[in-house]
C-alpha positions as CSV (number, residue, x, y, z in Angstrom):
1,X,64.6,173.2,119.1
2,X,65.1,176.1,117.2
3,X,68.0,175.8,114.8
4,X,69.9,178.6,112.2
5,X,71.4,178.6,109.2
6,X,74.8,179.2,109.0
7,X,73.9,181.5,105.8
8,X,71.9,183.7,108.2
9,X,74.5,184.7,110.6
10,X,75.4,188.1,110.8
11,X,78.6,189.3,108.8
12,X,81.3,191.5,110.3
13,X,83.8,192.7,107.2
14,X,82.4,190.2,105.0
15,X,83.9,187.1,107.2
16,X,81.5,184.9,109.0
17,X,81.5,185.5,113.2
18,X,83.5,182.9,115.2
19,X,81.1,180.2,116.6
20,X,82.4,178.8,120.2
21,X,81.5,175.6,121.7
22,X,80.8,176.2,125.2
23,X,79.6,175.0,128.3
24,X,76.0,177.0,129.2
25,X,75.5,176.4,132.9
26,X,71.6,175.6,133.9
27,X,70.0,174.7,137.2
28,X,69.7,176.0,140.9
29,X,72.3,177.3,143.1
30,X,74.1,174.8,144.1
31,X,72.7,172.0,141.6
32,X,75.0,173.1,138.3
33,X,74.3,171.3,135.5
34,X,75.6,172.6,132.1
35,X,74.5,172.3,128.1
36,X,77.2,171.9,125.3
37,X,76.0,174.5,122.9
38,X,77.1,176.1,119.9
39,X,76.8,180.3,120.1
40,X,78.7,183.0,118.7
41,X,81.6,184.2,120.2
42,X,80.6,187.6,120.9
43,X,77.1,186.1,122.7
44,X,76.1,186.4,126.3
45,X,77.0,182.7,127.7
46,X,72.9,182.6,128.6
47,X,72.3,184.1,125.4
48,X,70.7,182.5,122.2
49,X,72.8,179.4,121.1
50,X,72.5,177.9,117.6
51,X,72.4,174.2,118.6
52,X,72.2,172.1,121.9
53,X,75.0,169.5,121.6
54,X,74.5,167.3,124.7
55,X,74.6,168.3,128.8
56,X,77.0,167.3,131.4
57,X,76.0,166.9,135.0
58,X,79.4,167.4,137.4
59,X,77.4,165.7,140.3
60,X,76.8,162.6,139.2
61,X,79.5,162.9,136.6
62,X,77.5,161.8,133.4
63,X,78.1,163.5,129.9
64,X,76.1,163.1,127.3
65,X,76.8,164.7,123.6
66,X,76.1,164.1,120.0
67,X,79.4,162.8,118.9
68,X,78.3,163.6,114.8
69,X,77.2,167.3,115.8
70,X,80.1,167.8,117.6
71,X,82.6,166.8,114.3
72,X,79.9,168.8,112.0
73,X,80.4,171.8,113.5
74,X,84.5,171.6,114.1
75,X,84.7,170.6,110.8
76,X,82.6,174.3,110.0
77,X,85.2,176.2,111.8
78,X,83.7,175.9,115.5
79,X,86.3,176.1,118.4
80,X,86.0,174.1,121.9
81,X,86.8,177.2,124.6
82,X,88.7,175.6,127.4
């Protein structure tokens, strides 16, 4: 998996750009299944993401995330979107 360094992000007015923690939604119509990814805020939600946190599938109701990655990157000014 390709990963970034937080030093190589762009800059807008000298401040670092907001990183999101979203849900990316995969799969066939009608078979959703979604990634927890970090991505920047401006980013396309199928754009390029910095890090796959976990996956949650709604059908069977499993969710799956790395717990450490998740506090890592809240702790580095990430925001949960609702």
């Amino acid at each position: 998996m390709f990963q970034w360094n937080l030093r190589s992000l762009p800059k807008s007015d000298n401040l670092f750009v907001m990183l999101k923690i979203r849900l990316q939604r995969v799969g066939k119509r009608g078979q959703a299944y979604f990634r927890v990814v970090v991505q920047e805020q401006r980013s396309k939600n199928k754009g390029k993401y910095l890090e796959d946190l976990g996956s949650w599938n709604p059908h069977q109701n499993i969710f799956n995330v790395k717990e450490e990655r998740v506090k890592h990157w809240l702790s580095n000014g990430a925001q949960p979107t609702d």
